[in-house]
ROBA-458254 format. One record per residue: residue number from 1; residue in one letter; chain; x, y, z of N, C-alpha, C, O in turn. Coordinates in Angstrom, 1 decimal. Layout:
BEGIN
(site NUM, A, A, (X, Y, Z), (X, Y, Z), (X, Y, Z), (X, Y, Z)) ...
This chain:
BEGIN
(site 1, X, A, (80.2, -25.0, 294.4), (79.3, -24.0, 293.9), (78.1, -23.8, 294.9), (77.7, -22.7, 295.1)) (site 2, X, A, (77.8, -24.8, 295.4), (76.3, -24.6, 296.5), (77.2, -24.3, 297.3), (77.3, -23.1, 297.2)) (site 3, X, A, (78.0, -24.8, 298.1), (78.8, -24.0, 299.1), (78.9, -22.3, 298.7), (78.5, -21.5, 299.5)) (site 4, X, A, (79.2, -21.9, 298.0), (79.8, -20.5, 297.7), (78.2, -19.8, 297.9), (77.9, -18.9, 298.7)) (site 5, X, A, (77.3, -20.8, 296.7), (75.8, -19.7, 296.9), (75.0, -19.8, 298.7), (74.6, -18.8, 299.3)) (site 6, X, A, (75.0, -20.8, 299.2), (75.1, -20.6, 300.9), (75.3, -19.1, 301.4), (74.6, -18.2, 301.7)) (site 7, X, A, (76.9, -19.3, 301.3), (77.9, -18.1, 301.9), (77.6, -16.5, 300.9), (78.2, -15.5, 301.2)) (site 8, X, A, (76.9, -16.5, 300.1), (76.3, -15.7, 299.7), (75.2, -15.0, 300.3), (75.2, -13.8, 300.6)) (site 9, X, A, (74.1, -15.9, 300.4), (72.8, -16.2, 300.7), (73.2, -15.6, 302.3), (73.6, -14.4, 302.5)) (site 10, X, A, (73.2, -16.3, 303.0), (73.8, -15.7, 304.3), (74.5, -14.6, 304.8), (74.4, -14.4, 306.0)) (site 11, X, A, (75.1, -14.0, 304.1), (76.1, -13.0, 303.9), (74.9, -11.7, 303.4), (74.7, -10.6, 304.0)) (site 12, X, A, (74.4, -11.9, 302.7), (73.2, -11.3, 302.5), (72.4, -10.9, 303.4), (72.2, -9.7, 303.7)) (site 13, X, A, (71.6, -12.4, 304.2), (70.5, -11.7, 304.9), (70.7, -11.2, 306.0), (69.9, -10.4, 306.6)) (site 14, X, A, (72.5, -11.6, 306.7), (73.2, -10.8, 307.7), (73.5, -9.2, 307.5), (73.4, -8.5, 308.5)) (site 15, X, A, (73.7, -8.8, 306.6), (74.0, -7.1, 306.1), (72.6, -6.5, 306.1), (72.4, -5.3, 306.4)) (site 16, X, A, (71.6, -7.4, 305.6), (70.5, -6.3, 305.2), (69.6, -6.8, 306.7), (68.6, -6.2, 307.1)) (site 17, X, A, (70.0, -7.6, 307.2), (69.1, -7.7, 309.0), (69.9, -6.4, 310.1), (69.3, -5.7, 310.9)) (site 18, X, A, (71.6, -6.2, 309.7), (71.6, -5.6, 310.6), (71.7, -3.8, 309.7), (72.5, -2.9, 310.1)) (site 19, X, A, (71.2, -3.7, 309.1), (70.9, -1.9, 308.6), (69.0, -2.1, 309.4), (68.4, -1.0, 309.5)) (site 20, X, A, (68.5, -3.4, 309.9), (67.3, -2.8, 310.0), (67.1, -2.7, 312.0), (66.0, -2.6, 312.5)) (site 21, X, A, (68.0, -2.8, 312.5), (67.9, -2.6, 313.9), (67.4, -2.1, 314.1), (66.9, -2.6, 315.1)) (site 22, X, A, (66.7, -0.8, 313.9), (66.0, -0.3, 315.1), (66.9, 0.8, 315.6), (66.5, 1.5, 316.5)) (site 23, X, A, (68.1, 1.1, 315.0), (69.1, 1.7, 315.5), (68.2, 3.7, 315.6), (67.1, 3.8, 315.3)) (site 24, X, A, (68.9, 4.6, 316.0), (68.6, 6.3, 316.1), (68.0, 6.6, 315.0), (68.5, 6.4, 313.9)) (site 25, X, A, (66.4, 7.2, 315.6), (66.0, 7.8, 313.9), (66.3, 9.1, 314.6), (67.1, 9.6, 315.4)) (site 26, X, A, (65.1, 9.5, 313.6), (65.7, 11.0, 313.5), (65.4, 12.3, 314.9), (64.7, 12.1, 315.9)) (site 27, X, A, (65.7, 13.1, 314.8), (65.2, 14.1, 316.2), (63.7, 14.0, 316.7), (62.7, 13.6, 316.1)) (site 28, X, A, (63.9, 14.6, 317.8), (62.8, 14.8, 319.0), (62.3, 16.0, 318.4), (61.5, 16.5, 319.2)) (site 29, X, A, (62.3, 16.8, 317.3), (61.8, 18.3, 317.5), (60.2, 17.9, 317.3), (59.7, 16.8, 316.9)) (site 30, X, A, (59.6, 19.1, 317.6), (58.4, 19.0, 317.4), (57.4, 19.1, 316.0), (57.3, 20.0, 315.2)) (site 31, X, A, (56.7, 18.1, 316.1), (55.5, 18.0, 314.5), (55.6, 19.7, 314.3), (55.6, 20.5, 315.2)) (site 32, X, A, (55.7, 20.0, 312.9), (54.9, 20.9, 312.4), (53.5, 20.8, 312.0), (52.9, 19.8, 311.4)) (site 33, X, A, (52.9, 22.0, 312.3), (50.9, 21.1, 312.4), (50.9, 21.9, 311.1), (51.6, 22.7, 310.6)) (site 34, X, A, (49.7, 21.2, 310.7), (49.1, 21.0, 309.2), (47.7, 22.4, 309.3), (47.3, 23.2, 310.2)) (site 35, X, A, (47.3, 22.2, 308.1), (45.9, 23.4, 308.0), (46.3, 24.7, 308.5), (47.3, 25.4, 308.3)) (site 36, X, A, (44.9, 25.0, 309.4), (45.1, 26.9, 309.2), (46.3, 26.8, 310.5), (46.6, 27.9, 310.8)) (site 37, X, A, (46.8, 26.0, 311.1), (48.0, 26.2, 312.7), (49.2, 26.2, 311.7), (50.3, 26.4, 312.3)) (site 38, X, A, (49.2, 26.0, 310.8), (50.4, 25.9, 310.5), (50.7, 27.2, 309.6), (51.9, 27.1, 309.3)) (site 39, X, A, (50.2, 28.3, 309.2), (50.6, 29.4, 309.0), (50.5, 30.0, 310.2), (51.2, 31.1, 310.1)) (site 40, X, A, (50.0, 29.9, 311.4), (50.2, 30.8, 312.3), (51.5, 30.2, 313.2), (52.1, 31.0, 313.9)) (site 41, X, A, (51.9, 29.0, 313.1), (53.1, 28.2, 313.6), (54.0, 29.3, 313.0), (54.7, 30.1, 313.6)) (site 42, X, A, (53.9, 29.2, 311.4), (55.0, 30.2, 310.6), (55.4, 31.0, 310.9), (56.6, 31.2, 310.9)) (site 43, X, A, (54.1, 32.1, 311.6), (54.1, 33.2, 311.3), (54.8, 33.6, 312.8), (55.4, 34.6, 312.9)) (site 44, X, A, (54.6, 32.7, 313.7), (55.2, 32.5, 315.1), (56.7, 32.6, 315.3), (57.3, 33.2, 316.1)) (site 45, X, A, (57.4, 31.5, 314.0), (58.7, 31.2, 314.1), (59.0, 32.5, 313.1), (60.2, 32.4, 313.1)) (site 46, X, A, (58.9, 33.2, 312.5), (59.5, 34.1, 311.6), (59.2, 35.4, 313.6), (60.1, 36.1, 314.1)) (site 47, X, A, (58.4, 35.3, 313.9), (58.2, 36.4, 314.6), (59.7, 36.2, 315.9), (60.6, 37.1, 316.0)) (site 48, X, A, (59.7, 35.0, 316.6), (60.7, 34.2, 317.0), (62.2, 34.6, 316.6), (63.0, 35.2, 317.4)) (site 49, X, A, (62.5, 34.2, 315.6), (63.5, 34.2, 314.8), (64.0, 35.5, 314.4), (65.2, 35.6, 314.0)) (site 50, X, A, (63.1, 36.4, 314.3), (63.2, 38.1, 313.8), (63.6, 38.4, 312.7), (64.5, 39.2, 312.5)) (site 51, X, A, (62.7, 37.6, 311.8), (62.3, 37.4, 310.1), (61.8, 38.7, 309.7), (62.0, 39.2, 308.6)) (site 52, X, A, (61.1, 39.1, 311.0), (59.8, 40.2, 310.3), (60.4, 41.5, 311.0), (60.8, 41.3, 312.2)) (site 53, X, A, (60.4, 42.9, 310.5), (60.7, 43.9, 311.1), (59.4, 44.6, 311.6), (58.4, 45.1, 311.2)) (site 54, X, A, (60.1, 44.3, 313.0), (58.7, 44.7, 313.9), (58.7, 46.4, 314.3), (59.7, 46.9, 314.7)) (site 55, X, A, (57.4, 47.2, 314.1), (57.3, 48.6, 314.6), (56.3, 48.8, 315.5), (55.3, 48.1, 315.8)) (site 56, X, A, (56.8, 50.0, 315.9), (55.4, 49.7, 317.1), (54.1, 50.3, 316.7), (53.8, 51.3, 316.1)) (site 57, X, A, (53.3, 49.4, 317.4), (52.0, 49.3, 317.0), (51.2, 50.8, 318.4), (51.1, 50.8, 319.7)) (site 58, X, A, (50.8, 51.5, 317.6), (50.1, 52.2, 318.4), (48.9, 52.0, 319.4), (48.6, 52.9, 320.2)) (site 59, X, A, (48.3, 50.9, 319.4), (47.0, 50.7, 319.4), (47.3, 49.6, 320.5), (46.3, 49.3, 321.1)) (site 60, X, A, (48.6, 48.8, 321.0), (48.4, 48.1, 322.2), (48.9, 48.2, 323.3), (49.6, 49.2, 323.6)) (site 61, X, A, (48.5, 47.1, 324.5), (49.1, 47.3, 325.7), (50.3, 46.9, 325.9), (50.6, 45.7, 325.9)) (site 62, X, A, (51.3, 47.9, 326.0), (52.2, 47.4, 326.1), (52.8, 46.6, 327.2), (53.6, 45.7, 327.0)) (site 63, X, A, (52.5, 47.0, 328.3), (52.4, 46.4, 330.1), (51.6, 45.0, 329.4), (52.4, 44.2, 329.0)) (site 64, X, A, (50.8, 44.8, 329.3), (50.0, 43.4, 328.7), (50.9, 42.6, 328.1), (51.1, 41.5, 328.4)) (site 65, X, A, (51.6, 43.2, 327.0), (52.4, 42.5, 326.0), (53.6, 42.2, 326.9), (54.1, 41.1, 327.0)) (site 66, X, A, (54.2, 43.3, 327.6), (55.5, 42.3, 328.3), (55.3, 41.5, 329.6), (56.1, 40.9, 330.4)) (site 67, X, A, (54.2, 41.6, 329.6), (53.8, 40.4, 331.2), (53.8, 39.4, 329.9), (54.3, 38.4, 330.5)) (site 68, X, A, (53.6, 39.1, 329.2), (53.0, 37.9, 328.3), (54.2, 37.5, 327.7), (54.5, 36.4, 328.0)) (site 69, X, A, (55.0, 38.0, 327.2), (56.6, 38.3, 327.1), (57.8, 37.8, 327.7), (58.8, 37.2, 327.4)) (site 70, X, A, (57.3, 38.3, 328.7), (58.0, 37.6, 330.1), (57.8, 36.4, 330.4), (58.8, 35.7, 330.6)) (site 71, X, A, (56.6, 35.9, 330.6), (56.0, 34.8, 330.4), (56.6, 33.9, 329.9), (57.4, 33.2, 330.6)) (site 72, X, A, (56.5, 33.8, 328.3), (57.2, 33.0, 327.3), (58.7, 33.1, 327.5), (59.4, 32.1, 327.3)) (site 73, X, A, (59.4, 34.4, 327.9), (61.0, 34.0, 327.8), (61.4, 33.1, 329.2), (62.2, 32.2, 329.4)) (site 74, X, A, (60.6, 33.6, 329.9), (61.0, 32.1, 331.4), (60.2, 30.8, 330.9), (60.3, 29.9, 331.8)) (site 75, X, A, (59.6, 30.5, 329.9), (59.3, 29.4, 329.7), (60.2, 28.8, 328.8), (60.1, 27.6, 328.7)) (site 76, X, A, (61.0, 29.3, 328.0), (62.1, 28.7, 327.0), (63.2, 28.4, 327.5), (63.8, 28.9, 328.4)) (site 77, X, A, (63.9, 26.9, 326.6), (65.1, 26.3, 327.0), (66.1, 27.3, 327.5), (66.0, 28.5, 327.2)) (site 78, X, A, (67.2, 26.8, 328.4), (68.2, 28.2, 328.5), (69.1, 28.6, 327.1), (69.7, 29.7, 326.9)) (site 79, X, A, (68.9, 27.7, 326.5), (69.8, 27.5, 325.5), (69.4, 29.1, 324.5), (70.1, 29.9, 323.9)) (site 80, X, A, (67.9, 29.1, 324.6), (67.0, 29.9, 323.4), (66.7, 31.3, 324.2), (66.5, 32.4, 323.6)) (site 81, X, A, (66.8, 31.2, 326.1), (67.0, 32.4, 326.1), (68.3, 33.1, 326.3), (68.3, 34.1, 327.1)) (site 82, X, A, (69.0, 32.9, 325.8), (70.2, 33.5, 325.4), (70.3, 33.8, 324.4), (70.7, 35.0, 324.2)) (site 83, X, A, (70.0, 33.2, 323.6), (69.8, 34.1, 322.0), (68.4, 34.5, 321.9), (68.2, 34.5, 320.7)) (site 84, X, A, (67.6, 34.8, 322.3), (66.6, 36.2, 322.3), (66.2, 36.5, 323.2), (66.3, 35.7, 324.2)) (site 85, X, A, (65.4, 37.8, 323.5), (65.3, 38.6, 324.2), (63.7, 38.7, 324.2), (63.4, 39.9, 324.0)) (site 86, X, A, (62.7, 37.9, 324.3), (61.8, 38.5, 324.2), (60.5, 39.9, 324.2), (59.8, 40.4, 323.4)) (site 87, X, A, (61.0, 40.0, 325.9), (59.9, 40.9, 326.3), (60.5, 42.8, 325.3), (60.0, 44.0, 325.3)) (site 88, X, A, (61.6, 42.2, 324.6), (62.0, 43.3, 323.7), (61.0, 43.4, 322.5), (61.1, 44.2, 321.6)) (site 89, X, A, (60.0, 42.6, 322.7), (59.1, 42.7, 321.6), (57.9, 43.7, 321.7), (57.3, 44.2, 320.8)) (site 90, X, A, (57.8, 43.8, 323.5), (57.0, 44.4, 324.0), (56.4, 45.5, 323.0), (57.2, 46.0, 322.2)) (site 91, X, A, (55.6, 45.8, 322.9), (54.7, 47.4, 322.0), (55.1, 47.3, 320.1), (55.0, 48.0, 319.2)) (site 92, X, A, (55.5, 46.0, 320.3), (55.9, 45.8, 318.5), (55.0, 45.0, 318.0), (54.7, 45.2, 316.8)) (site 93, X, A, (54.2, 43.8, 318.7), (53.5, 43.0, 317.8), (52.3, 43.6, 317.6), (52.2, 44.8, 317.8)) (site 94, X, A, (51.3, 42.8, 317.2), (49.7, 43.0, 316.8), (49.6, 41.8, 317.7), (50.5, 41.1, 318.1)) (site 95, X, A, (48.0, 41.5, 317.8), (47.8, 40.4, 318.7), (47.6, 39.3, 318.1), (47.3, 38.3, 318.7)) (site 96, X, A, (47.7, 39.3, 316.7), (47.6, 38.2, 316.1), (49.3, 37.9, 316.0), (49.5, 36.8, 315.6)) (site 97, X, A, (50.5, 38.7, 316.3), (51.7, 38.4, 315.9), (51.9, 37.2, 317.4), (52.3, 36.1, 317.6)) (site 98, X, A, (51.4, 38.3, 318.4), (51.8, 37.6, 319.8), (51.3, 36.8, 319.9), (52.0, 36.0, 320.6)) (site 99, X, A, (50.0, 36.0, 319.4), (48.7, 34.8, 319.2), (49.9, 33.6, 319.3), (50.1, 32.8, 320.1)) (site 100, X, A, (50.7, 34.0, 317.8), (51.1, 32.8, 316.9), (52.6, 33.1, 317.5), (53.2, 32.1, 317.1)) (site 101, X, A, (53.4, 33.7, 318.1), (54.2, 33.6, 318.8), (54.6, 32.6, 320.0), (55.6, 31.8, 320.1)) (site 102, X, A, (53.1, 32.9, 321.1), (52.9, 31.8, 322.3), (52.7, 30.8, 321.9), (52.9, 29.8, 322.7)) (site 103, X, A, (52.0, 30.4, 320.2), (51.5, 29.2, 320.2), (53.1, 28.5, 319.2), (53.3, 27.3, 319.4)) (site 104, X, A, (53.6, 28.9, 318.6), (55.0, 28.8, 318.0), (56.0, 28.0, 319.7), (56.6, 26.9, 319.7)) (site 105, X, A, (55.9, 28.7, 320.4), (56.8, 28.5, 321.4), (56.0, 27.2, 322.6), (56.6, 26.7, 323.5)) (site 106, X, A, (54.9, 27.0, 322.3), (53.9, 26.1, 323.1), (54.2, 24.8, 322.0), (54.1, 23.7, 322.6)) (site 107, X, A, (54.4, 24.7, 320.5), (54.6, 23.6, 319.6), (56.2, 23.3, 319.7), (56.7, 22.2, 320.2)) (site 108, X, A, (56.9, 24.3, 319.2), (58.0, 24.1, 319.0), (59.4, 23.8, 320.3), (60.6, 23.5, 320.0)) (site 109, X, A, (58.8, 24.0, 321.7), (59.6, 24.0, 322.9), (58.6, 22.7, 324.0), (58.9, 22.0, 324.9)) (site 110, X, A, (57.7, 22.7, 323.3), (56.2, 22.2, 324.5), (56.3, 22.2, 325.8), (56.7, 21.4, 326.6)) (site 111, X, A, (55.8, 23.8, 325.5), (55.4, 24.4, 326.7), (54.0, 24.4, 326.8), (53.4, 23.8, 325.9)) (site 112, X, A, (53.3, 24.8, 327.6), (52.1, 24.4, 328.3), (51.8, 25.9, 328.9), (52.2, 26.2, 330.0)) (site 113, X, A, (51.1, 26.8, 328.1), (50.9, 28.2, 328.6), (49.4, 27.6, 329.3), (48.7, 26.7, 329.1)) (site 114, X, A, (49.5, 29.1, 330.4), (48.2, 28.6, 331.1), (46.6, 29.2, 330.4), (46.6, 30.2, 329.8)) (site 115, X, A, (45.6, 28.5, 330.6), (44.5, 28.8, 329.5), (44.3, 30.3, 329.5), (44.5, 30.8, 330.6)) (site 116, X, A, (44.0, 31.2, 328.8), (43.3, 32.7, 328.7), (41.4, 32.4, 329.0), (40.6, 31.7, 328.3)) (site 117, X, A, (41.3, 33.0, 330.0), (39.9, 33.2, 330.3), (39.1, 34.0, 329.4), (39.5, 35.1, 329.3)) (site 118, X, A, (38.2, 33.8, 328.7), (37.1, 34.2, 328.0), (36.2, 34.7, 328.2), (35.3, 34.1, 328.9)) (site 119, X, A, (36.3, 36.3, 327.7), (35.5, 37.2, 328.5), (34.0, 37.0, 327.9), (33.0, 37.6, 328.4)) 
């Protein structure tokens, strides 16, 4: 009987030592951020994703918007620019859509856009 509970005992701390290796957690993707970045993260990946039906906005540059456009699709995996087209967004966002766009694609790919100068 003490022989049997041994082989128990052991048998035990061997199964539950090797579930705790250390073994693959979970993916590399990037934190989703908390507070006010994270509705504009959202509002980035719905823009991204082409959640939201974009029209064109009368009021911007559109030359501005596809230099910035352009920008971000040579900065995405190859994988992601194949399935979108960015600078197709050109003359559709608002600048709060494009804001949370660059900053969507700077969280979620980490990319490293260069700073905007402050006028």
């Amino acid at each position: 009987m003490k022989n049997v509970m041994n082989f128990l005992i052991i048998n035990l701390i061997l199964i539950s030592s090797s579930y705790a290796s250390g073994g693959i957690g979970g993916g590399g993707i990037a934190n989703i951020p908390q507070g006010q970045d994270r509705e504009k993260y959202h509002l980035g990946k719905a823009v991204f994703n082409q959640d939201l039906t974009l029209e064109k906005q009368p009021t911007v540059n559109v030359i501005e918007q596809e230099e910035r456009l352009e920008y971000l699709q040579g900065s995405l995996p190859n994988t992601e620019k194949r399935r979108v087209n960015l600078p197709d967004f050109a003359g559709k966002l608002t600048e709060e859509q494009l804001q949370a766009l660059e900053y969507f694609v700077q969280v979620r790919f980490n990319v490293k856009l260069p700073e905007k100068k402050k006028e």
